[in-house]
Structures are given as C-alpha cells and as structure tokens.
C-alpha positions in Angstrom: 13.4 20.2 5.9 12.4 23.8 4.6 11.3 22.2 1.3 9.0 19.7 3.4 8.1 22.4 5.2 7.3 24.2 2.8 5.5 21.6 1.0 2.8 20.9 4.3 2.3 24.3 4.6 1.3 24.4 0.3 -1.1 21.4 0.7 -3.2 22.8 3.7 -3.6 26.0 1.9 -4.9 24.6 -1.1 -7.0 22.0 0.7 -8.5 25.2 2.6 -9.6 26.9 -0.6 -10.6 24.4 -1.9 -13.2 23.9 1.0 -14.2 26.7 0.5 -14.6 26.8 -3.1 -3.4 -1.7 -8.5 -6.2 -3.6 -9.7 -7.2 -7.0 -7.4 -6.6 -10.2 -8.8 -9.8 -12.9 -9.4 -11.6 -14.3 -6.5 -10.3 -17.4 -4.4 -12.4 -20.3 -4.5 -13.6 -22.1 -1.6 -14.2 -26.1 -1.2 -17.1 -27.3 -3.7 -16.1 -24.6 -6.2 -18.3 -21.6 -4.9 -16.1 -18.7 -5.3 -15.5 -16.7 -1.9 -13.5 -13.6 -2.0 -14.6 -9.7 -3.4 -16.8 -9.4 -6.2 -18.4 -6.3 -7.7 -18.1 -5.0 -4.6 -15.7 -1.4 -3.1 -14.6 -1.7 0.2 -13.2 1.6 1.9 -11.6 2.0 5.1 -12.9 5.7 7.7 -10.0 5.4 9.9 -12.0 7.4 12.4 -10.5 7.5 15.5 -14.0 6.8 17.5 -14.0 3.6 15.8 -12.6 2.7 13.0 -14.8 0.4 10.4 -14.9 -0.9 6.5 -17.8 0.5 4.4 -18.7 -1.9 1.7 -20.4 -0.7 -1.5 -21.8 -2.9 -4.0 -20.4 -1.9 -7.7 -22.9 -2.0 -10.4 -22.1 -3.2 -14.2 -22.0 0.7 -15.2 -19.4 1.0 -12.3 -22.1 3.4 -10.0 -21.9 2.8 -6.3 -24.7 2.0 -3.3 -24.2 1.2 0.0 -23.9 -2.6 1.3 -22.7 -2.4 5.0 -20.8 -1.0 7.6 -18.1 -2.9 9.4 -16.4 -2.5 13.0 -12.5 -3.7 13.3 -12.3 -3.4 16.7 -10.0 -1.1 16.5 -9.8 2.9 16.6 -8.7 4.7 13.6 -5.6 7.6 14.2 -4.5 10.7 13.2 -0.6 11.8 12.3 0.0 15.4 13.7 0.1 18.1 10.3 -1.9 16.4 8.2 -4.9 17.8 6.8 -7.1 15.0 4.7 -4.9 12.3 4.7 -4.9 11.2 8.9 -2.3 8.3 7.8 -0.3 9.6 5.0 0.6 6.2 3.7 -0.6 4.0 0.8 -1.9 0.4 1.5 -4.0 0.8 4.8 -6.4 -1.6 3.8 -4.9 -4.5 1.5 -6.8 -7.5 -0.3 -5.1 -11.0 -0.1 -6.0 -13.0 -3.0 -4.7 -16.1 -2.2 -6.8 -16.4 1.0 -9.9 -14.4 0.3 -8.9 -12.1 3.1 -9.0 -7.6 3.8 -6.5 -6.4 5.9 -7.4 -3.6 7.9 -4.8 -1.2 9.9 -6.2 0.1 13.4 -3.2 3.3 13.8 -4.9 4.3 16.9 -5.0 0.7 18.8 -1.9 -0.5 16.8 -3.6 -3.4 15.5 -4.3 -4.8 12.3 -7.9 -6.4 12.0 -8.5 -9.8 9.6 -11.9 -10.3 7.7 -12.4 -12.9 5.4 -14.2 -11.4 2.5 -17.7 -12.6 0.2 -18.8 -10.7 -2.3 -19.5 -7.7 -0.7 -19.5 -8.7 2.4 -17.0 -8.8 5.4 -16.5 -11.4 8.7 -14.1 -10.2 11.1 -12.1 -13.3 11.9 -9.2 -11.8 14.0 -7.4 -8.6 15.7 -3.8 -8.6 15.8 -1.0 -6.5 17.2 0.6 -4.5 14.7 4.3 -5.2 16.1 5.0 -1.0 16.8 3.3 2.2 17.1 0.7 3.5 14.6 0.4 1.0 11.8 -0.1 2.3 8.4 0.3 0.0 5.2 0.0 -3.7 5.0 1.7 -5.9 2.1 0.9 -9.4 1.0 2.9 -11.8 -1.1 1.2 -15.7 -1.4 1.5 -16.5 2.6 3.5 -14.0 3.8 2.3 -10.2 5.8 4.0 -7.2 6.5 2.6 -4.5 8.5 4.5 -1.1 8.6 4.4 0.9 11.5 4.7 4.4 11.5 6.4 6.1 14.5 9.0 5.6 17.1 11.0 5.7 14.0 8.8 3.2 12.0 9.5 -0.4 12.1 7.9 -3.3 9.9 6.4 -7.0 11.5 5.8 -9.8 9.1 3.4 -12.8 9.4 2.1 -16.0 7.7 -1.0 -16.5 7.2 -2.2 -20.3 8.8 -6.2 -21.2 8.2 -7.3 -17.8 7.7 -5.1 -15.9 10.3 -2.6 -14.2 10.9 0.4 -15.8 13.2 3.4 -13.2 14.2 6.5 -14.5 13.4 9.7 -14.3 16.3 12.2 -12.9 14.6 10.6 -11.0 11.7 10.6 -7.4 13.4 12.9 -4.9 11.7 13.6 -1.4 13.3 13.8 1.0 10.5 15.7 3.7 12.6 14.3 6.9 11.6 14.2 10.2 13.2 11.3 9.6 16.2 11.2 13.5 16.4 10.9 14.6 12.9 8.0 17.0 12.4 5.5 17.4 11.0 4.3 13.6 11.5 2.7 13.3 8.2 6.2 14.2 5.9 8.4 12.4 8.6 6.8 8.9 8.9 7.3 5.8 6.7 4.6 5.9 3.9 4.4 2.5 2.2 6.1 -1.3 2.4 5.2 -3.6 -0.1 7.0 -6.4 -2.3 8.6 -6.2 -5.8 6.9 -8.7 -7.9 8.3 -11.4 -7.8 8.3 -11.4 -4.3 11.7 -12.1 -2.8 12.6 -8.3 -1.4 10.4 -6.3 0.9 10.5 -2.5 -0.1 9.6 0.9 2.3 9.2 4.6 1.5 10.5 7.0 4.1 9.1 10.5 2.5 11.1 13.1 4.2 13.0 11.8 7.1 15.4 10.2 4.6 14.3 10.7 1.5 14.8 7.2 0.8 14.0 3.6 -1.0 14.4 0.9 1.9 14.8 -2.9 0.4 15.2 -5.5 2.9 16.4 -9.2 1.0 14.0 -12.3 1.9 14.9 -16.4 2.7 12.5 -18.6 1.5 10.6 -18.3 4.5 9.8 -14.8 3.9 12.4 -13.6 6.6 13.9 -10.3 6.2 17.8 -9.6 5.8 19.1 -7.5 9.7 19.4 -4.3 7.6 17.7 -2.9 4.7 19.9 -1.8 1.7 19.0 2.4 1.5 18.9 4.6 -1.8 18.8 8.1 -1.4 16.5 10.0 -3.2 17.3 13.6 -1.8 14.4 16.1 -2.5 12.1 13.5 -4.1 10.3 12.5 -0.7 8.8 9.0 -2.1 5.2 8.4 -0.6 3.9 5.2 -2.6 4.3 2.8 -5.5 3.4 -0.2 -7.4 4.9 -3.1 -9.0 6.5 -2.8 -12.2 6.8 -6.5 -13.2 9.2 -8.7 -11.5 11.8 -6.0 -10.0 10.7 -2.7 -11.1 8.7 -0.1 -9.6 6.5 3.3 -10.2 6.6 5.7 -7.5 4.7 8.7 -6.7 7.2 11.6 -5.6 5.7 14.5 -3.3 8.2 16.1 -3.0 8.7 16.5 -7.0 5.3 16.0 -7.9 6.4 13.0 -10.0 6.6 9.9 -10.8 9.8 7.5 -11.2 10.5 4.3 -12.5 13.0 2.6 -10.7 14.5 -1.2 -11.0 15.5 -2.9 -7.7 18.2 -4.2 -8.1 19.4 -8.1 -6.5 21.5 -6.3 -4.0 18.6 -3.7 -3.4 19.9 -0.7 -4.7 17.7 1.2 -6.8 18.4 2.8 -10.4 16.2 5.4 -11.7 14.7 4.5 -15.5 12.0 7.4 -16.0 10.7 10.8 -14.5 7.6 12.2 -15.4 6.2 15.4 -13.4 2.3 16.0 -13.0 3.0 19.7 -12.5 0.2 19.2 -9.6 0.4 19.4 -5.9 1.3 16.9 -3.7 1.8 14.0 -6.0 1.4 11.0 -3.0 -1.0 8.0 -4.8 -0.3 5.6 -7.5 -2.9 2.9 -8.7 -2.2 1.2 -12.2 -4.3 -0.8 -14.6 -2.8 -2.1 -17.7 -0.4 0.1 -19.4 -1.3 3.0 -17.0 -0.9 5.1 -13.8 -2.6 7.6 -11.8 -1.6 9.8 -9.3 -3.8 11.3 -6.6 -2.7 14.8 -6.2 -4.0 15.8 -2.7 -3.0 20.2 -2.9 -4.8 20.3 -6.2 -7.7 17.9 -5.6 -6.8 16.0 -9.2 -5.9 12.7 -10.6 -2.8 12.7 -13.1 -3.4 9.7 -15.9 -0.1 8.7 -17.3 0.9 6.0 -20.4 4.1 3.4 -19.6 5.4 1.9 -22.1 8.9 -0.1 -23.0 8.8 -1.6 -19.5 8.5 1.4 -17.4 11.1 3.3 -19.0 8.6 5.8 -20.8 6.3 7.3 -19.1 3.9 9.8 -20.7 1.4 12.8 -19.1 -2.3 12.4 -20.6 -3.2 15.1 -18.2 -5.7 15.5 -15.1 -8.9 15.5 -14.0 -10.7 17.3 -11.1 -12.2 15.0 -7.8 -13.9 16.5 -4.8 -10.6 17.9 -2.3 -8.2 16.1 -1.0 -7.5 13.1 -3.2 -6.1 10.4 -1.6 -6.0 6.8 -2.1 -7.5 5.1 -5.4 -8.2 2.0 -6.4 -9.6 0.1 -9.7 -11.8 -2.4 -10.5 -10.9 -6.2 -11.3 -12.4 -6.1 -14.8 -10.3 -2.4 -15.3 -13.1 -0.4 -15.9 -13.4 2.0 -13.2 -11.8 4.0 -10.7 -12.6 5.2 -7.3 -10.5 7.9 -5.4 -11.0 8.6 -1.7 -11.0 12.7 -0.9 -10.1 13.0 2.3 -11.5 17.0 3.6 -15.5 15.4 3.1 -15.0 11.9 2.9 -16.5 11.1 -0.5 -15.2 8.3 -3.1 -15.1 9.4 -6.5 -16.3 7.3 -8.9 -14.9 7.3 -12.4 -15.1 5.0 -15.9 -11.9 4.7 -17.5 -11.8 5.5 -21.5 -10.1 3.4 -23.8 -7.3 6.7 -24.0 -6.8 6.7 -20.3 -9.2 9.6 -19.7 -11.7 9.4 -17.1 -15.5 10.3 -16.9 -17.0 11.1 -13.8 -20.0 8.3 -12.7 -21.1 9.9 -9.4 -19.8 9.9 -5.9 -20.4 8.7 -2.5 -19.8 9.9 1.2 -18.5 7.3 3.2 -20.0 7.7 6.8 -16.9 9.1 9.6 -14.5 9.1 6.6 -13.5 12.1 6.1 -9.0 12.0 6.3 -9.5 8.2 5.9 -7.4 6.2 3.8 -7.3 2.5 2.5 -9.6 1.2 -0.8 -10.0 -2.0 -2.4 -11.9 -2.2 -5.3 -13.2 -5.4 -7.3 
C-alpha cells in the first residue's frame, strides 16, 4: 500500500509541474443500405459532474479536428477521491457497439449508463439506464451482450442484452466483485477496466491496487457469468487497462510497473504472463492498439509510449515516447489507422496525432473539449 501510495503521491507532483511548466470496427448498416453508425467523426466523453455530455468532433481526411456538437446524457459525471486528471481512473467509459450502431456512455455521479444511437457524427440519446452499483466506470460489448463495471462499494459488474436498440438488465447477471470498500485513495483502490477476451466467451476485470489482480468470470451461451471469478495475482503490478490480443490473449498497461504485459487467459481463467516491456514513464495506465502496435498513455509524465508486438504478443518492443499536453489519459485511433487522439485530463484538450509508418507520431493540433478537464472515455472513427 506504501508503493501505491507512493505512486499517487508521484503522479500529482508531476501533474503539478507540469501545470505549471483499439481501433472501431466499420459502420453498421441500417435497412435500405444507408450506413448508420460513426464515421470520420471523434466522440469524447467530459464526465463533468454538473452534467455530464459527449462532444462530437468531425475528423478531417488529414486527421485535424473541429467541433460538431455537444450532447447531454442525462446524467452527472463523478469524481473518485485522490485523483488528479483522471476523475474515473478506468479505461472504457464511453464504448462503441458495432453491431448496433450504438455509444455507451457511463454517468459515475447518477450511476447510470446513457444509450445513443450514433450517425456520423452525430448522437440520439435513446435511453438512460441504471448502472447495477455505485459509480460506474467502464462498459464492454461483445455482439449482444453489455457489461457495465461499477466502481465502489467494492466494485461489482451488471450485464445486459441489447433488444431494438436498448439496453434490458438481465436478473441474475450481477456479480459482487468483493473488494476492500475502504481502500484509499479511491483512484488506486477501485476496479479499472472489464472487458471481453476475443473470442468472447470470458468476461475479464482489473482491480489496480486493492488486489493487484486479473479477475475472469466464464460465460454460458447466454452471456451469463460463472458465481465467482477465477483471480490471478499480480502483486506490485497494479493492472489499470488492456486490449485484446486475439482470441485469448491480452496487453495490459501496468501502473504500478510502468509496463506493459502480455498475458494468455487461460479456459479455466488463470492467466500466464508471455511478455514485459517497461516505458520507464510515470504512471503507465492506457493502452489503445492499431495493427501490430500499442500505446500507453503515461499520465505523471504527460507522454505516450509506442511499442511493436510481434510473434503473437510474446515480443514486445519500446520505440520510445512522445510528449502530449499533461495528464494523458485515454486514447483512441481512427477506423482507417491513421491517427491518434489522447485525452489530457489537467486542461481538457485531445491531442491529435498522425501515426508514421514506424509507429512514431506527429503532432496534428489539439482541441479543448468544453467541462473536460479529468474526463475520460474516447471513441474515435
């Protein structure tokens, strides 16, 4: 807990001085053919607690941003006690569905999850459901099935279908995750991510610090979870986010080694470890990959780590960093692979960056997203 401590107390002073000094899948298509879904189009989530609401940008061929709208959840945005520019501390607060053309938006400060069905750049609010627990933070979607993971009272995780556009809570598909309630400080000690493997038949959480641990709950055919969730250990390594790595792998940011891991999940939901690779950066949280690569937003050091995988994940290779405006948060990346944008929580501005054939980046320009500053949750298209 020192080491956490520690850790919180490393990222606030480097966000101080510095004050002061996965990519989407194609659009759905609708009846006649006319495609419905996001296109060229950057949708980031303020999680202000006022009232929380999704700015759309419209993304230009050369990957530059402008402004397209401002939309209300209905729901108030909330902020985890300790944290400094990331008011969530989780990965996935605002998740694309694919298969149904629809944004999922959490609402941590009404404990609600809001709907909208998604054209182009442009949002419909279609629905405002309860989250299932207090303080949701990360949604996951696999073809019709939801999970929403809530962040205190010792986290939990709710899981849905999706019916005509909407979102129906399923009886029986709420799984305490039993974590320490009174952990401190909220932002280390609360879940940070649930998400599928990709194939989609096991539902995976990150616990950071109060555990230190991979959680993998088994799914029926219905999407169901198994009673109890199989736990790896990770001691020290406080895992904060990941992304698929094909069928049953995954890459996950470490914070609390400023690395990243390669792990395979196993059919009985153990984990084995495959490849480290440190960023030598501070408070390694984010992962977003394209292709054969990753990067890691590195909130203490205000940078983005760029890494190469190859032989399925079990090589991973540094190609070194580059600087954003403080606080880097969450990222996303473009359909076509192009660019990247990466929230920075102390201001509020999304980064935007064109990715080079060697994985290097090249900053574009930058926007402030209105009440977003310690917001989390893009989606890029």
């Amino acid at each position: 807990m020192q080491k956490i401590t520690r850790l919180a107390v490393a990222l606030a002073t480097a966000l101080t001085a510095a004050a002061a000094g996965a990519p989407s899948t194609a659009a759905a298509y609708g009846g006649g053919g006319h495609p419905r879904g996001g296109n060229h189009a950057v949708f980031v989530q303020t999680d202000n607690p006022a009232g929380n609401q999704v700015i759309a940008y419209r993304r230009a061929d050369d990957g530059q941003l402008t402004p397209a709208g401002a939309y209300d959840t209905n729901g108030l945005g909330g902020v985890l006690d300790g944290s400094v520019v990331d008011h969530l501390a989780s990965q996935g607060s605002l998740t694309y569905d694919p298969r149904h053309a629809l944004l999922y938006a959490v609402n941590a400060g009404s404990d609600t999850v809001s709907v909208f069905s998604v054209n182009g750049d442009r949002l419909a609010l279609r629905q405002v459901v309860g989250s299932g627990g207090r303080f949701p933070v990360s949604v996951a979607v696999h073809d019709d099935v939801v999970y929403v993971l809530n962040a205190l009272d010792g986290g939990s995780i709710q899981g849905y279908t999706v019916r005509n556009g909407h979102l129906r809570a399923e009886t029986g598909w709420n799984r305490q995750l039993g974590l320490d309630p009174n952990a401190t400080p909220q932002f280390t000690n609360t879940p940070g991510q649930v998400g599928f493997t990709g194939e989609g038949s096991q539902l995976v959480v990150t616990t950071k610090a109060n555990g230190s641990s991979l959680l993998v709950f088994d799914l029926d055919r219905s999407g169901a979870p198994s009673d109890t969730p199989v736990t790896t250990s990770l001691p020290g390594a406080v895992p904060f986010a990941f992304v698929p790595n094909g069928r049953h792998g995954l890459f996950v940011a470490e914070a609390g080694t400023n690395a990243v891991a390669t792990f395979t999940i196993h059919r009985d939901g153990t984990a084995t470890q495959e490849a480290f690779a440190t960023t030598g950066q501070a408070a390694t949280c984010w992962i977003v990959a394209v292709r054969d690569l990753l990067y890691t937003s590195n909130a203490g050091s205000s940078t983005l780590t760029g890494l190469r995988t190859a032989d399925r994940g079990r090589q991973l290779t540094v190609l070194g960093n580059t600087p954003t405006d403080p606080g880097t948060v969450d990222a996303a990346v473009s359909t076509n692979g192009r660019y990247l944008y990466a929230q920075t929580g102390l201001n509020g501005i999304v980064d935007e960056f064109a990715i080079n054939d060697d994985g290097s980046l090249t900053r574009l320009g930058s926007q402030t997203v209105p009440g977003g500053a310690g917001g989390e949750g893009i989606v890029a298209f």
